[in-house]
C-alpha positions as CSV (number, residue, x, y, z in Angstrom):
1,X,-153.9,143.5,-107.0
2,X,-151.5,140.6,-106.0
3,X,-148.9,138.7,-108.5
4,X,-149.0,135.1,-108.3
5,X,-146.3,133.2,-109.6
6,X,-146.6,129.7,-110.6
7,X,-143.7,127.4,-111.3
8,X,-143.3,128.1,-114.4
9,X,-142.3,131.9,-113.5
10,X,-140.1,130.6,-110.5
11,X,-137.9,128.3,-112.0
12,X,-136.4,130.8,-114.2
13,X,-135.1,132.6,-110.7
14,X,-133.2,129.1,-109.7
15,X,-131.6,127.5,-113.2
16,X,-130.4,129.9,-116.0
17,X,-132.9,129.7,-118.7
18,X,-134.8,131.3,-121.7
19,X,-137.0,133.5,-119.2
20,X,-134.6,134.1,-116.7
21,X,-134.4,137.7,-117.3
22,X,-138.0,138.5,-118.2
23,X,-138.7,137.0,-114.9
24,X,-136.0,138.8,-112.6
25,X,-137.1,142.7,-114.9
26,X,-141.2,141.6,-113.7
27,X,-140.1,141.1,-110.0
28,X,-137.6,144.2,-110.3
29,X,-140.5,146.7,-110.9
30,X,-143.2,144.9,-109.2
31,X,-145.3,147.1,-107.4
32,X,-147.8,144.8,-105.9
33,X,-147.5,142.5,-103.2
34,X,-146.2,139.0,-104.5
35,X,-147.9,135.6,-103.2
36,X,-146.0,132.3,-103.8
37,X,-148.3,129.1,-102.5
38,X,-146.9,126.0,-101.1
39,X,-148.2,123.8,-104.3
40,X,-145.8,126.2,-106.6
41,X,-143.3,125.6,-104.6
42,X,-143.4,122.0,-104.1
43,X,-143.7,122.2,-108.0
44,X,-140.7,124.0,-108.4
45,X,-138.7,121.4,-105.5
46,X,-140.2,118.8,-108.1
47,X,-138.5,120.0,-111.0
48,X,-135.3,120.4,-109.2
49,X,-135.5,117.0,-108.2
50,X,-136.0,115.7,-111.8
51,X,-132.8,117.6,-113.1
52,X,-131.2,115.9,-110.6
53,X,-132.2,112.4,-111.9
54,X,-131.6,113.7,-115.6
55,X,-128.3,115.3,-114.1
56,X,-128.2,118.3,-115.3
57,X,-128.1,119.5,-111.9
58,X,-126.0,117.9,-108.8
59,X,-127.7,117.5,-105.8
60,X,-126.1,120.0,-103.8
61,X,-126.4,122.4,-106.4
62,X,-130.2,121.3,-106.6
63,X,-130.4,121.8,-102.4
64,X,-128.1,125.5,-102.6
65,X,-130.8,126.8,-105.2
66,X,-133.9,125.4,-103.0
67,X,-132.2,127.3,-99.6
68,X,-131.7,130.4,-101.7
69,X,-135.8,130.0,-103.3
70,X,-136.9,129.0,-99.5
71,X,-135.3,132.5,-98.0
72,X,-136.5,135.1,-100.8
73,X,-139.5,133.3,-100.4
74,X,-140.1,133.8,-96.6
75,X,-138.8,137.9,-97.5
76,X,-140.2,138.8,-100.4
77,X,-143.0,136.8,-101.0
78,X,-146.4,135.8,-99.1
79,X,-148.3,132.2,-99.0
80,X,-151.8,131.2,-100.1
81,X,-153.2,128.1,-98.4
82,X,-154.9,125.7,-101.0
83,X,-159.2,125.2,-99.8
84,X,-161.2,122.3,-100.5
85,X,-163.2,124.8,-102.8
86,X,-160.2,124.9,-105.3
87,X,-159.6,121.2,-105.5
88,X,-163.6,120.6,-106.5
89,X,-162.7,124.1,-109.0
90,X,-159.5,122.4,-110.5
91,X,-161.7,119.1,-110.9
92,X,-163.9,120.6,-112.7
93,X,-161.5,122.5,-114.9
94,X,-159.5,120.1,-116.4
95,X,-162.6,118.5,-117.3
96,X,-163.4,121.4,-119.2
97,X,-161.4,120.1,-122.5
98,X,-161.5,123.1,-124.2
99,X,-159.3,124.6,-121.6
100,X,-156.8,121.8,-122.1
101,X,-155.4,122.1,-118.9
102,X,-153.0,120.0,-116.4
103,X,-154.4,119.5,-113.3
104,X,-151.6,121.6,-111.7
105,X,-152.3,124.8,-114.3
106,X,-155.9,124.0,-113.3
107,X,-155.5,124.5,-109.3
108,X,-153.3,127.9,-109.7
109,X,-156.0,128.8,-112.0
110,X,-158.3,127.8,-108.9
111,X,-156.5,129.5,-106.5
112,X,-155.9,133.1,-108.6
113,X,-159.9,132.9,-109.2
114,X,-160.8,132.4,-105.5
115,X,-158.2,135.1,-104.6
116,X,-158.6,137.9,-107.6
117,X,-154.8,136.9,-107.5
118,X,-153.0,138.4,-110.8
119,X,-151.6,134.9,-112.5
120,X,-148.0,135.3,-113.5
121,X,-146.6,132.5,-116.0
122,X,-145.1,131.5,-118.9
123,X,-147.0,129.0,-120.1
124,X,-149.2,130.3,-122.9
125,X,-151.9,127.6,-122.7
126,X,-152.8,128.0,-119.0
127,X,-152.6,131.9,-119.3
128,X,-155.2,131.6,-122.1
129,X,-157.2,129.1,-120.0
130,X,-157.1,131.9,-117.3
131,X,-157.8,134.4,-119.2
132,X,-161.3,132.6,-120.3
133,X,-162.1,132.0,-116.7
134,X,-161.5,136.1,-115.8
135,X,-158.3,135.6,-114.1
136,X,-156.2,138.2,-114.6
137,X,-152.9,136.8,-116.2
138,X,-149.1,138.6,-117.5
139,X,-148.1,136.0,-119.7
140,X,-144.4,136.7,-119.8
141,X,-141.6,136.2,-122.4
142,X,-144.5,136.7,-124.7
């Protein structure tokens, strides 16, 4: 099985934060090769960018943390490309409205699916989402 982390379980490895060290004791005693897609971390760049504009974070600080994410990334940590397939998937998803998801929750869910990826996240709504569609999920800080 392969761990997938979406932003949700990244950001808490950049900013200090509530799930900071659930986060860094899952990656600890991972066992399992770890995938980190392109859209999680443009997601995670995002939400650098808007503590920067609330400033909570400076921009340097915001560019030192992004550096730091970019090289464990390219160590520890494979890719996933996005297919067409898990755009239509995610489409059709958030249309679901019993899954109340976010388009973005949608697409990892997309991408997991496709994959047989293990979803790794804190956000209780899309891990319950997941769960529904028979992705495997670790909902952390549970």
């Amino acid at each position: 099985m392969t761990a997938y982390l979406d932003a949700s379980a990244i950001l808490p490895t950049l900013i200090e934060e509530s799930g900071s060290r659930a986060i860094d004791a899952f990656i600890a005693q991972l066992d399992e090769p770890l995938v980190i897609g392109e859209f999680a971390a443009a997601e995670v760049a995002s939400a650098l960018s808007r503590l920067v504009r609330t400033d909570r974070l400076t921009e340097r600080n915001a560019f030192d943390r992004l550096a730091d994410f970019d090289a464990w990334r390219a160590v520890a940590a494979g890719d996933v490309d996005i297919k067409q397939a898990d755009l239509r998937l995610a489409h059709i998803l958030v249309r679901r409205f019993d899954l109340m998801l976010r388009a973005p929750d949608a697409l990892h869910a997309a991408i997991c699916r496709r994959e047989d990826f293990r979803l790794i996240t804190f956000d209780k709504r899309l891990a319950v989402a997941a769960g529904q569609l028979g992705v495997r999920t670790t909902l952390l800080g549970a």
